[in-house]
C-alpha positions as CSV (number, residue, x, y, z in Angstrom):
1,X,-21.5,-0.2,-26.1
2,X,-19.4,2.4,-27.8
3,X,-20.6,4.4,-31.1
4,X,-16.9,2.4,-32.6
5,X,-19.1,-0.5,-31.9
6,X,-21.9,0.8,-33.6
7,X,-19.6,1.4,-36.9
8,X,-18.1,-1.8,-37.0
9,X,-21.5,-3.9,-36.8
10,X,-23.1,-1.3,-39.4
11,X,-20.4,-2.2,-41.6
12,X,-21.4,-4.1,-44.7
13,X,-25.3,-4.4,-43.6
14,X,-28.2,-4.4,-46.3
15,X,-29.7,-0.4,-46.4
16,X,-33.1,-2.2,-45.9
17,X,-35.5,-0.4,-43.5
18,X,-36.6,-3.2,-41.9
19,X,-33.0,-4.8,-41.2
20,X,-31.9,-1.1,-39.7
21,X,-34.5,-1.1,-37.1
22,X,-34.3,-4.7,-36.2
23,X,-30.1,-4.0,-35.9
24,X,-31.9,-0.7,-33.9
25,X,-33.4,-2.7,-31.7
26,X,-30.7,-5.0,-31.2
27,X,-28.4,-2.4,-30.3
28,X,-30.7,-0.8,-27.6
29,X,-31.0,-3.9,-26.0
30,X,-27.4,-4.3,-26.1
31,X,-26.7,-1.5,-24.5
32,X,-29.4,-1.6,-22.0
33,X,-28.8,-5.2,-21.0
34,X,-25.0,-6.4,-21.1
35,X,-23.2,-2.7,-20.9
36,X,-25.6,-0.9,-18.6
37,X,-26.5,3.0,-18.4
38,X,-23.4,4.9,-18.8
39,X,-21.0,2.5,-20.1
40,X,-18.5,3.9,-22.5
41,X,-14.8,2.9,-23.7
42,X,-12.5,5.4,-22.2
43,X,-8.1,5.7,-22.0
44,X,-8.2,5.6,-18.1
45,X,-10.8,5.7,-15.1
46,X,-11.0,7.1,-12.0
47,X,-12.1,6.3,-8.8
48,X,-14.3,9.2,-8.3
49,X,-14.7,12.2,-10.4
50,X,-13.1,12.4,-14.1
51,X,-9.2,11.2,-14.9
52,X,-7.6,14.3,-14.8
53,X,-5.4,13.8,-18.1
54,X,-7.0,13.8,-22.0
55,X,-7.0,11.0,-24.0
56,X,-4.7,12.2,-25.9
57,X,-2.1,13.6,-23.5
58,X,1.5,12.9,-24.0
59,X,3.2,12.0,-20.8
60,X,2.3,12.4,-17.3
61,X,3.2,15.6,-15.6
62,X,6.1,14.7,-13.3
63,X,8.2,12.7,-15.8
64,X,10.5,14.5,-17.6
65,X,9.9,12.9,-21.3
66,X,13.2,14.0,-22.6
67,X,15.3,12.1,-19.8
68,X,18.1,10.7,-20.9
69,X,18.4,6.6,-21.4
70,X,21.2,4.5,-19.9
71,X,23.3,4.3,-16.8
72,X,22.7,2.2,-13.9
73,X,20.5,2.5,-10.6
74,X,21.8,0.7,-7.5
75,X,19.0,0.5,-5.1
76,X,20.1,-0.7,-1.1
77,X,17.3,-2.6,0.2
78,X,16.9,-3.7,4.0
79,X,16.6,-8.0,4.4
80,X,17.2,-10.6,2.0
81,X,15.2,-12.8,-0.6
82,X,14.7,-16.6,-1.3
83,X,12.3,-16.3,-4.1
84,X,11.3,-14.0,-7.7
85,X,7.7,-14.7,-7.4
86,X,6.1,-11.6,-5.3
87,X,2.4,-13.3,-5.8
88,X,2.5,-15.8,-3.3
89,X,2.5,-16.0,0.2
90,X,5.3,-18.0,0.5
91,X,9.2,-16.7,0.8
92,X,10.8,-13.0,0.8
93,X,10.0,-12.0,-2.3
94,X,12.2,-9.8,-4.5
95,X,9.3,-7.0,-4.5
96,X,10.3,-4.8,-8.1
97,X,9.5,-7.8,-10.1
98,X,6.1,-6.3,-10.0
99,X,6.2,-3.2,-12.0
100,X,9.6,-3.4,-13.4
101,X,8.9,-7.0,-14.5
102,X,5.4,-7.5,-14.4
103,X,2.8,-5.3,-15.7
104,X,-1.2,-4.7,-15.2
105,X,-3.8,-4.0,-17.8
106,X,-3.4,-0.6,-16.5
107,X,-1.0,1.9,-15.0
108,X,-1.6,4.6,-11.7
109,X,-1.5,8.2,-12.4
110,X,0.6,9.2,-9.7
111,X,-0.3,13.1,-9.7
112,X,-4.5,11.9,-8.8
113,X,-5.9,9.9,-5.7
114,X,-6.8,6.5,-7.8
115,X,-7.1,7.2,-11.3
116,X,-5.5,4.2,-13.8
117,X,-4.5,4.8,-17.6
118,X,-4.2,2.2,-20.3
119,X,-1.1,0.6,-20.2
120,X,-1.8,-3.7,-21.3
121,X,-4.6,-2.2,-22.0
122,X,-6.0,0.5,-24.3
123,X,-8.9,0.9,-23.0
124,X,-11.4,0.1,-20.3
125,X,-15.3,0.0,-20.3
126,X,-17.7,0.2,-17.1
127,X,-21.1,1.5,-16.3
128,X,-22.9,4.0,-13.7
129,X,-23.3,0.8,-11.3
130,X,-19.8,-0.7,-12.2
131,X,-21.5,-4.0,-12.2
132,X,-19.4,-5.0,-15.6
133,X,-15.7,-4.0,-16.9
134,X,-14.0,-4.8,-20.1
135,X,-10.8,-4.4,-21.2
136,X,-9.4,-4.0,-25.1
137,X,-6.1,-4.9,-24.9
138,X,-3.4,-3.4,-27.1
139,X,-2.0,-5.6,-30.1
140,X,1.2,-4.5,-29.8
141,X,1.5,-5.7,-26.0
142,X,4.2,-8.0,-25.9
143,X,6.2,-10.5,-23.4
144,X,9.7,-10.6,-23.0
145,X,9.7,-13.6,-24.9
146,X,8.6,-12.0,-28.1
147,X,4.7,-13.6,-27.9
148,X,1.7,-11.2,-27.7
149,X,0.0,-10.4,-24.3
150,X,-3.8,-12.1,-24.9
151,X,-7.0,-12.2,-23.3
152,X,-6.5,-15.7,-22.5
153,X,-3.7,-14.3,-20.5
154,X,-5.4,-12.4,-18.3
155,X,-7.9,-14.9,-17.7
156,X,-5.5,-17.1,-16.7
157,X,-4.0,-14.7,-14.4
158,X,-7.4,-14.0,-12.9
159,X,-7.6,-17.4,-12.2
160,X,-4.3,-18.4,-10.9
161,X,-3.9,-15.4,-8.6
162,X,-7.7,-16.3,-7.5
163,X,-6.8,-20.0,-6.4
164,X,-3.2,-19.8,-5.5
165,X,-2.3,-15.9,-5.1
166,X,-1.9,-13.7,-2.2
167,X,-4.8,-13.5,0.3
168,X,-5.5,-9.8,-1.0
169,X,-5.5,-11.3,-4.9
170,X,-8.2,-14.5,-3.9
171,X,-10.0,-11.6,-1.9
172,X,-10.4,-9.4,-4.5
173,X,-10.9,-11.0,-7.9
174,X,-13.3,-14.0,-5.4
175,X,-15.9,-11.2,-6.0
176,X,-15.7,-11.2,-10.2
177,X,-18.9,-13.3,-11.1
178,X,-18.1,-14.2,-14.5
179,X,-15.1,-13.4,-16.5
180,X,-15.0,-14.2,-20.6
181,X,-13.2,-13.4,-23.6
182,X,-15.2,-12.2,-26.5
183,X,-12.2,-12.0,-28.7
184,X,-8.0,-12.6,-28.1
185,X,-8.1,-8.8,-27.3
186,X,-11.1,-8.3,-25.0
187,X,-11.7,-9.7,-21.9
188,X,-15.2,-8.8,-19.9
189,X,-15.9,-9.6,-16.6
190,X,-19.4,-9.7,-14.5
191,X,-19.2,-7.9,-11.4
192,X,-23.2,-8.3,-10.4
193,X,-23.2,-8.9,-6.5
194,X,-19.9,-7.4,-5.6
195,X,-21.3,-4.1,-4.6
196,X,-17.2,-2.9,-4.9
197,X,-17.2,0.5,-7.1
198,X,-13.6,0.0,-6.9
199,X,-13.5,-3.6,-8.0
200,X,-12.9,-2.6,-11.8
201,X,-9.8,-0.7,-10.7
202,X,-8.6,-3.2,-8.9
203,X,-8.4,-6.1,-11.7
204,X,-7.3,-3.2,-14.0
205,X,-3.8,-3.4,-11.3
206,X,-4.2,-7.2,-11.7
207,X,-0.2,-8.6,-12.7
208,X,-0.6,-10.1,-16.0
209,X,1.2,-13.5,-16.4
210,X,2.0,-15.7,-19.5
211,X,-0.2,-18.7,-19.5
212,X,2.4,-20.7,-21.6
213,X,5.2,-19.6,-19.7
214,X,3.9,-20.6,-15.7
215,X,3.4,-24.0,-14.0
216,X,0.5,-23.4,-11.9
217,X,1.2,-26.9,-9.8
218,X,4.6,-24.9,-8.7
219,X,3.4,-21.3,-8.6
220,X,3.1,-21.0,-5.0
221,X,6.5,-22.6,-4.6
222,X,9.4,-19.6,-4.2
223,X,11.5,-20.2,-7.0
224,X,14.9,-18.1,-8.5
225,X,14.5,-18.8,-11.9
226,X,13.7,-15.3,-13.5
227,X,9.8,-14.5,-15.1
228,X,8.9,-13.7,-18.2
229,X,6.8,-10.5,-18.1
230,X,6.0,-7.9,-20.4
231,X,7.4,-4.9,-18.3
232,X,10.5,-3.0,-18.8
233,X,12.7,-4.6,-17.4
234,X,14.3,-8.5,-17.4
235,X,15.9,-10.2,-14.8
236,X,19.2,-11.4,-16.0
237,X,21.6,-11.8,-12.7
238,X,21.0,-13.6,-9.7
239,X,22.9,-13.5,-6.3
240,X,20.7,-15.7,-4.1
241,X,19.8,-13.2,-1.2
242,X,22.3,-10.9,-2.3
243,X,21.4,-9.1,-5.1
244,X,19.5,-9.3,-8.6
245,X,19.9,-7.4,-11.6
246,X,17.2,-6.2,-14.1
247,X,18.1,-5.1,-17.7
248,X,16.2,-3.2,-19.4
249,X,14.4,-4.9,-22.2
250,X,15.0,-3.1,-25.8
251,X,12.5,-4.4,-27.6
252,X,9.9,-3.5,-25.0
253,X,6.8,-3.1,-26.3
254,X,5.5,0.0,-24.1
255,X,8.4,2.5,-24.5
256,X,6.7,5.3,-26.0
257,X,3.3,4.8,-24.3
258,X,2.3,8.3,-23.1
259,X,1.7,6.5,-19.1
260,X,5.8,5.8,-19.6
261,X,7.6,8.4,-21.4
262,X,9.9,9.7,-19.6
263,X,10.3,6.6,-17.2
264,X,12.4,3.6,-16.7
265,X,15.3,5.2,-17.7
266,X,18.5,3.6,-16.5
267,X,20.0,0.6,-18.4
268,X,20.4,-1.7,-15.7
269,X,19.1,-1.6,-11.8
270,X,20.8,-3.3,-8.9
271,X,19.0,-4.7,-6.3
272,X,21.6,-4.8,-3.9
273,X,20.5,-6.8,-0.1
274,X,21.7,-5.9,3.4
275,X,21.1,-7.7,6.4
276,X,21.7,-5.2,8.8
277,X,20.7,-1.5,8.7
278,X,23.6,0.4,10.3
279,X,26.0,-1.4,7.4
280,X,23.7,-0.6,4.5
281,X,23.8,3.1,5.9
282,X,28.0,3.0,6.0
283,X,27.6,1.1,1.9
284,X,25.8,4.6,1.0
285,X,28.3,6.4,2.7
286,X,31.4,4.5,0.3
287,X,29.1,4.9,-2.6
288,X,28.3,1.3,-3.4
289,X,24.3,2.3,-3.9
290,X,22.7,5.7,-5.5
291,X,19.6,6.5,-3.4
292,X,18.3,5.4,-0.1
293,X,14.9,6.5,1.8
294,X,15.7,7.6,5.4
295,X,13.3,6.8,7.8
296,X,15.1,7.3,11.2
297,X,15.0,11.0,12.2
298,X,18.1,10.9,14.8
299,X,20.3,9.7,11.7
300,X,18.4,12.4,9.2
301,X,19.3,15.5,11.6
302,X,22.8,14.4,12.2
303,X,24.1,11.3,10.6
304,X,24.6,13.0,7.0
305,X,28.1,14.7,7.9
306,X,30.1,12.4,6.5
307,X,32.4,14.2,3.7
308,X,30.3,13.6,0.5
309,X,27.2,15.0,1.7
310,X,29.1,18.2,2.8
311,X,30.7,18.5,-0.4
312,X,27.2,18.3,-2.2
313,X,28.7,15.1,-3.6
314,X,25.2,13.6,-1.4
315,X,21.8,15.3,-2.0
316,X,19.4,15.7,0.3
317,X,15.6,15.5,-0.6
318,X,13.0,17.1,1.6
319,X,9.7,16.3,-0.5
320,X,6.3,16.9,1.0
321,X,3.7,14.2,-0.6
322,X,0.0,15.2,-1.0
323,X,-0.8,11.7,0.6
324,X,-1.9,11.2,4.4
325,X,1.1,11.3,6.8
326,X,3.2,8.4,7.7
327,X,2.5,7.6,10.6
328,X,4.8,5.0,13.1
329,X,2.8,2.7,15.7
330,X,3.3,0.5,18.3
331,X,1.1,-2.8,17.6
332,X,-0.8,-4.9,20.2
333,X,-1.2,-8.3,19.0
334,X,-4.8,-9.1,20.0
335,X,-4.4,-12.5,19.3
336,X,-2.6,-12.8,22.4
337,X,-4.3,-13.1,25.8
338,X,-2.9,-10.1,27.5
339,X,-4.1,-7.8,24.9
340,X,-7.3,-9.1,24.4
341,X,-8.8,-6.6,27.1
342,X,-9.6,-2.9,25.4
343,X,-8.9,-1.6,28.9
344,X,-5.6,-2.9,28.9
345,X,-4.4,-1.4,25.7
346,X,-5.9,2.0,26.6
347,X,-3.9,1.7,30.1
348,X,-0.6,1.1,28.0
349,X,-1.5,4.0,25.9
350,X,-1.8,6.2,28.5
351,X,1.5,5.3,30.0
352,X,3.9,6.1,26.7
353,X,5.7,9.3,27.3
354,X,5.5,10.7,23.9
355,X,6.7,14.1,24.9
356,X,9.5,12.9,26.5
357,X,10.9,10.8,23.7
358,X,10.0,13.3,21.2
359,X,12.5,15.5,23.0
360,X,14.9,13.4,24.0
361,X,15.6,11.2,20.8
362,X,13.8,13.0,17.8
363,X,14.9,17.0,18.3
364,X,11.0,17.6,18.7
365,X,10.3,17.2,14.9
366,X,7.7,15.3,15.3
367,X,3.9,15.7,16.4
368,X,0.9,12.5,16.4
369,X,-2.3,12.2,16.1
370,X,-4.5,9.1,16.8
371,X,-6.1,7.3,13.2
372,X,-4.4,6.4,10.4
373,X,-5.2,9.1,7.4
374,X,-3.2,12.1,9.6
375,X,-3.1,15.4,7.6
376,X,-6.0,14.3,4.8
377,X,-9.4,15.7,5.0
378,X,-10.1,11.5,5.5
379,X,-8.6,12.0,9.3
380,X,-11.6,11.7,11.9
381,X,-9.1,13.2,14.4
382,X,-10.3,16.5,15.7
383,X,-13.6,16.4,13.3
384,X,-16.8,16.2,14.8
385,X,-18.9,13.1,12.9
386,X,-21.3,14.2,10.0
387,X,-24.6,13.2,9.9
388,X,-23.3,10.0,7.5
389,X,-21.1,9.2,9.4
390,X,-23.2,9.4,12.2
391,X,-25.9,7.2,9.9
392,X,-23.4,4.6,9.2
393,X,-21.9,3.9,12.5
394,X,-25.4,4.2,14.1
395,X,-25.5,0.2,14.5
396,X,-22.3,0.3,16.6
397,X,-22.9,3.4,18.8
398,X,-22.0,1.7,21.9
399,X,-18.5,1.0,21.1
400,X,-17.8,4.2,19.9
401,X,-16.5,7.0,22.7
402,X,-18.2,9.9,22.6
403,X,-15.2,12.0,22.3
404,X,-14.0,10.1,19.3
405,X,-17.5,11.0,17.9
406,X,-17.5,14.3,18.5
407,X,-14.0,15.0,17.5
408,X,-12.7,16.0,21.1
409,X,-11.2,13.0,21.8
410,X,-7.2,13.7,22.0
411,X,-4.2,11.5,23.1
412,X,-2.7,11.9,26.3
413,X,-0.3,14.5,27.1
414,X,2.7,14.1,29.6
415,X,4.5,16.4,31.9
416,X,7.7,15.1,30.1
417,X,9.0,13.9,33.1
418,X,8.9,10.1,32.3
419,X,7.3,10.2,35.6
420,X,3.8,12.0,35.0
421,X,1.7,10.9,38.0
422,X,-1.6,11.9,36.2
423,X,-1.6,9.2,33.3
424,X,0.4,6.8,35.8
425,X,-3.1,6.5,38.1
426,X,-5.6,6.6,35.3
427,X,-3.7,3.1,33.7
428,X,-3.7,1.4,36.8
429,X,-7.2,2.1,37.4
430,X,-8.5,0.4,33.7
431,X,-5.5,-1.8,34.5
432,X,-7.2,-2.8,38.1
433,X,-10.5,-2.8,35.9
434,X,-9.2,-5.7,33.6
435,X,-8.2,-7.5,36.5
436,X,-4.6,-6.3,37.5
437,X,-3.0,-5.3,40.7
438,X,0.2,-4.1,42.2
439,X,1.8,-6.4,44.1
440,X,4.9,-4.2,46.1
441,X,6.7,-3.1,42.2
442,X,5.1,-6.1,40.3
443,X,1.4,-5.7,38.6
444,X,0.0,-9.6,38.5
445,X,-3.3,-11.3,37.3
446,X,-5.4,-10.9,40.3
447,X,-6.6,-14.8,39.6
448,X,-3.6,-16.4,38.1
449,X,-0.9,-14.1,40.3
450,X,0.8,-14.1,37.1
451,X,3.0,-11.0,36.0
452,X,2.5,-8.7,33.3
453,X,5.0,-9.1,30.8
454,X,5.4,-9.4,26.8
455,X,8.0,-8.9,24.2
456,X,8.6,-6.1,22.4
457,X,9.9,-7.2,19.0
458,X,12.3,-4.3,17.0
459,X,15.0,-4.7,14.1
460,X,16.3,-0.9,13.9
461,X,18.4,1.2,16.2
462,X,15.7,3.5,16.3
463,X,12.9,0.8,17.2
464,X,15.1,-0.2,20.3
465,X,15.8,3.1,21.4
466,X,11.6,3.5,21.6
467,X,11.6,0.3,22.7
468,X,13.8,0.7,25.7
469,X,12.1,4.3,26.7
470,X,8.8,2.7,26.9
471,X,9.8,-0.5,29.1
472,X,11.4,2.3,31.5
473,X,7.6,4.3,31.5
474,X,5.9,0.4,32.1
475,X,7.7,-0.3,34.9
476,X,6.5,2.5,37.1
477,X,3.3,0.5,36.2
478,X,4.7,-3.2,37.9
479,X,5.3,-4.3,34.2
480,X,7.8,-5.9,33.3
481,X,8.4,-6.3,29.6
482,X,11.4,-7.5,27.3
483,X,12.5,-6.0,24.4
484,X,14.2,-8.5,21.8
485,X,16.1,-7.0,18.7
486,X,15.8,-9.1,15.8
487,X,17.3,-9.0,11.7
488,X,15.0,-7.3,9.2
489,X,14.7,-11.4,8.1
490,X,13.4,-12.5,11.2
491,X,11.5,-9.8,12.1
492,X,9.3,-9.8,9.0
493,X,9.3,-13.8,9.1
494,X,7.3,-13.2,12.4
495,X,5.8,-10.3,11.6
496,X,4.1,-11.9,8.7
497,X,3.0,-15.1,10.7
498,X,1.5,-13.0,13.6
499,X,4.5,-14.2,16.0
500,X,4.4,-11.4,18.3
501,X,3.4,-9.5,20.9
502,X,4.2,-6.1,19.8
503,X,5.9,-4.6,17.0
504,X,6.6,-1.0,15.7
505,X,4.8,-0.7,12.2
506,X,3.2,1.7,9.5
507,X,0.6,1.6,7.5
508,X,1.1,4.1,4.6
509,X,-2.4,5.1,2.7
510,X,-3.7,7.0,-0.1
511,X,-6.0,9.3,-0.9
512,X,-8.3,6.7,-2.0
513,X,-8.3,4.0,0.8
514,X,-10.0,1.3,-0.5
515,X,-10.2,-3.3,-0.9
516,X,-6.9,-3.2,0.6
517,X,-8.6,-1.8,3.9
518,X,-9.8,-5.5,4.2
519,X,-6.2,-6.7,4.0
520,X,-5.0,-4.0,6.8
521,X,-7.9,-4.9,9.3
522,X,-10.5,-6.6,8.1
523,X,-11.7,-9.4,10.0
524,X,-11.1,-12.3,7.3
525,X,-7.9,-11.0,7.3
526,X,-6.9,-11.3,11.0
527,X,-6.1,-15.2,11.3
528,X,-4.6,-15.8,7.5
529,X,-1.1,-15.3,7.7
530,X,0.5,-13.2,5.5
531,X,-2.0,-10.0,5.4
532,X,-1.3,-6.4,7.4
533,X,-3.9,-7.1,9.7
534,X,-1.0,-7.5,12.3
535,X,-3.4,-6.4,15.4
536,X,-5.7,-9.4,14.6
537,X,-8.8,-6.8,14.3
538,X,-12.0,-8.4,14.3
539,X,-14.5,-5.8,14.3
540,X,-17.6,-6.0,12.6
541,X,-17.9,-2.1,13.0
542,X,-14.4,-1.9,11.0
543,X,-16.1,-4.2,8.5
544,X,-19.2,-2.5,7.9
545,X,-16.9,1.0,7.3
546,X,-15.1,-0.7,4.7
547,X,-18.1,-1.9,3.1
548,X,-19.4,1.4,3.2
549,X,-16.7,3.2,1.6
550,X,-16.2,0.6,-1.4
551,X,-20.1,0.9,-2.1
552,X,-19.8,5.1,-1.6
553,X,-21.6,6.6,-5.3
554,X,-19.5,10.2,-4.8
555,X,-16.7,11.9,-3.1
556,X,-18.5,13.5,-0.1
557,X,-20.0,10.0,0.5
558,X,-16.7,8.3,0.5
559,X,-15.1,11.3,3.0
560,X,-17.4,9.9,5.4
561,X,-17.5,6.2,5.3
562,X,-13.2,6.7,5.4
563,X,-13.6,9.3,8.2
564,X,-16.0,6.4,10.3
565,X,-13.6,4.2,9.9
566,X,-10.9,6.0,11.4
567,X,-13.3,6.7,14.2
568,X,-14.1,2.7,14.5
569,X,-10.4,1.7,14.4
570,X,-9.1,4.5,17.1
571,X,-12.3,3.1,19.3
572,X,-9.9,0.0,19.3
573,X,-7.4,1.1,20.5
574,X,-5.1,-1.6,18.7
575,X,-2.1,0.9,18.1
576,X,-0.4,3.5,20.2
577,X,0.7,6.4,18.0
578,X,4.1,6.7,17.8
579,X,4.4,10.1,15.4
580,X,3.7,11.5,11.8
581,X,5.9,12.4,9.1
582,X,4.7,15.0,6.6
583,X,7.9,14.4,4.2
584,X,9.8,12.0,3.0
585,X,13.3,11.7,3.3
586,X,15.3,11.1,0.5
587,X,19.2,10.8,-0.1
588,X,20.9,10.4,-3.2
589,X,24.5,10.9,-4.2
590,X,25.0,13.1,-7.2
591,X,25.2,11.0,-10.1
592,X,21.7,10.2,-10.0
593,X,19.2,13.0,-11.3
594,X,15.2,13.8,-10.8
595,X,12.5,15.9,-12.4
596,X,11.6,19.3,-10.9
597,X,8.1,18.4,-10.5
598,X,7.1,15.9,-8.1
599,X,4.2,13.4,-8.0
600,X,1.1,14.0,-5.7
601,X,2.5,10.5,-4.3
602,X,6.0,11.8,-3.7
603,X,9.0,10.3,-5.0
604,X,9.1,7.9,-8.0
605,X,12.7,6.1,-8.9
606,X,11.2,4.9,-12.2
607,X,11.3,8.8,-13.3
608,X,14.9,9.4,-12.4
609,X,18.0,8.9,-14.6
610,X,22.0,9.0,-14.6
611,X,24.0,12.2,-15.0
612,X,25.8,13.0,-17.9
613,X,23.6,10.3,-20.4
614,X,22.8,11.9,-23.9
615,X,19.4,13.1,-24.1
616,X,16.4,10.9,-25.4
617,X,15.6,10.8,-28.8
């Protein structure tokens, strides 16, 4: 309990003696009982260590808090939508909603691994043992609709996102014990048995929902009738799977909170939908959307030469995040039979020719690494284990390579050739191992005679052409697979619903991995539609690692449990790495403007604005 707490209850009290030390005694047990050792009402918290920003600071460092206001943003996305409501499985979600539309109790620093400032809220409480948070909201919170953001809000949120949300949102707030609202502006919940240090972070992202203003027996329905929120923007045009447009809101509440200034700048943003990548790349090219993030690396070195990006008319951003790498994967879809044997999806690792295709189709920009937290101190690659980690994946030592555990475990390396005949006999020997033979140029089940083939599923130019080179490296193996190109619709229909056999995917991370591990490749995850876990992972070794690192008290703990993880998902063998990316790509023609400084996180829209707008007042 806070020393404001203290003040208020004193407030008014007889000066007896005897009623001081019985309010004394109160208040000890108070504190000792409901807030816990350390508790105290703070402006943000962080995930480890201290926020890195004062209470009182006055905007975050890589927003500009004297942008200008007004213009508009024209954003080109990939695919289509059927639905506003981003909180349900159901549908192709328009995904800005949350954010623009939608806000949390609080906001992310972007310039810290996982620290949150008050944003709904103005402040958050939590002890040493994070069994407890509580939240104050601030008075002045409003929705769109002019009525104040209450406590009974969030609890209904809590509850609906609980029963009827996302499988990440009934995950995560399952695990809140108890949750109450002491007054319309406070709402506590009990965290006892969660063991989840992060847990109070994560309902401080929660997406806060009017409770007079949604119809939980239709929430998980998709819908196109525009929310109410108390965010920045408003939705006020609709182009069913063509395009939305969000206003910004001028009565909103949170325009001079110190987590905004300098954000959410441009008058009006316009979602604008393309079915097909190479025509939403000739639409930036005409100028019919600002900004767009390139991800293909053949189109980055030498698509840009059309005339407004050699007149400067077309900017080019190199920006260098301090986040892991990107890093671009081939998928196996263990839920299928052919991928079920570890041997297998080694063999098939062996047999991509990275060096070749790196040369061939990517200039030889890129480099990869097997895990998922490349270029972060979290990466297990090349590391020998600690003595945690060692500790922690103790329990599972016989699924663990000892290269992996010792750090000298590397991927394989080709001649180039597209014919190396090294890697060539070391797959067909785990391939012979899980029951395969050559028969003449075809590799069949030895007891079903059947062949080995599968479907490589891609939607991008780019995804085909990796596509193709691999099925040319597989058939000097006898296997025969397909490669089908999809529609970004399609492809994330199936994607989503675990319809495939393999897919080309990323998983992009933070500093602070954390819950959303579970959703990536956890085991709960693997057979409920609609998660990441798109390898069907079920590994109780991946499970305990997760565990570990939610339940990790300080930083060189939580180094550990991340880095054993990495060492118990490349054990897997689930992916083949495909490459890293160190930057991010980022094209914008000229009438759209960004700060000098740039978020630990990399680039952030919300801080841009339009050329030639007056300056903020």
């Amino acid at each position: 309990m806070p020393m404001s707490m203290f003040q208020r209850l004193l407030e008014g009290l007889p000066e007896g003696l005897g009623t001081r030390l019985c309010l004394l005694a109160f208040v000890v047990a108070s504190v000792l009982s409901a807030s816990g050792a350390g508790a105290e009402e703070a402006h943000a918290i962080a995930m480890h260590g201290k926020p890195a920003m004062p209470a009182d600071f006055t905007h975050m460092p890589y927003a500009n808090p004297d942008a200008p206001k007004g213009g508009r943003l024209t954003w080109g996305i990939l695919g289509t939508f059927d639905s506003l409501n981003p909180f349900i499985v159901k549908g192709l979600a328009v995904q800005p909603v949350r954010n623009y539309v939608v806000e949390s109790l609080l906001a992310r620093g972007n310039d810290e691994a996982f620290t949150l400032y008050g944003l709904l809220a103005r402040s958050v409480e939590t002890d040493d043992a994070r069994s407890f948070v509580t939240f104050r909201l601030d008075p002045r919170a409003r929705f769109s609709d002019g009525k104040p953001v209450l406590a009974e809000d969030v609890l209904f949120s809590w509850q609906l996102l609980r029963d009827h949300g996302r499988p990440n949102h009934r995950q995560y707030y399952s695990k809140v014990a108890k949750a109450e609202a002491p007054d319309p502006l406070t709402v506590h919940f009990d965290l006892a048995g969660a063991n989840d240090r992060e847990l109070p972070l994560i309902l401080g992202l929660m997406p806060i929902l009017p409770k007079h203003a949604v119809d939980v027996a239709t929430f998980e329905e998709t819908t196109l009738t525009s929310p109410i929120g108390s965010g920045p923007y408003r939705i006020t045009a609709v182009k069913p799977g063509a395009s939305v447009t969000l206003t910004r809101n001028p009565d909103y509440w949170g325009r001079d909170l110190p987590i905004n200034r300098g954000l959410y700048n441009f008058d009006e943003i316009r979602l604008d939908y393309f079915r097909e990548a190479n025509g939403q790349f000739e639409a930036f090219k005409r100028g019919l959307y600002d900004f767009r993030v390139e991800h293909e690396p053949l189109r980055w070195h030498d698509g840009y030469d059309f005339p407004a990006a050699k007149s400067g008319e077309v900017i080019r951003d190199t920006i260098k995040p301090g986040v892991p790498q990107t890093s671009e994967f081939l998928v196996f879809n263990t839920r299928r039979p052919i991928f079920a044997d570890i041997r297998v999806r080694r063999a098939l690792t062996l047999l991509f020719d990275f060096e070749l295709v790196n040369r061939n189709y990517f200039f030889g920009l890129y480099s990869r690494v097997a895990g998922y937290f490349a270029g972060s101190d979290l990466s297990a690659y090349g590391r020998p284990a600690d003595a945690r980690e060692r500790e922690l994946l103790k329990p599972f030592a016989a699924q663990i390579p000892p290269d992996v555990m010792d750090g000298s475990y590397r991927l394989p390396v080709t001649d180039g050739s597209g014919r190396d005949r090294t890697t060539l006999r070391a797959a067909l020997k785990l391939l012979s191992d899980a029951g395969y033979d050559l028969d003449g140029t075809v590799l069949r089940n030895r007891a079903t005679k059947a062949p080995f083939t599968f479907e490589m599923l891609v939607t991008t130019r780019d995804q085909e052409r990796i596509a193709l080179a691999f099925q040319r490296d597989l058939k000097r193996a006898g296997i025969e697979p397909s490669v089908r190109a999809v529609d970004p619709v399609q492809f994330d229909q199936r994607r989503l619903g675990y319809e495939f056999d393999m897919i080309q995917n990323r998983w992009d991370q933070s500093l602070s991995p954390g819950n959303e591990q579970y959703f990536y490749w956890g085991s709960a995850a693997a057979d409920n539609p609609g998660t990441r876990n798109y390898m069907g992972a079920k590994d109780p070794a991946v499970d305990a690692m997760i565990d570990a690192l939610l339940e990790a008290r300080d930083h060189t703990a939580f180094v550990s449990a991340v880095r054993a993880l990495d060492r118990a998902l490349i054990s897997g063998f689930y992916t083949i790495p495909l490459f890293n990316v160190s930057e991010q790509w980022i094209a914008r023609w000229n009438r759209i403007e960004r700060p000098k400084a740039t978020a630990l996180s990399g680039y952030l829209p919300e801080t841009w604005w339009s050329k030639g707008q007056p300056q903020a007042k």
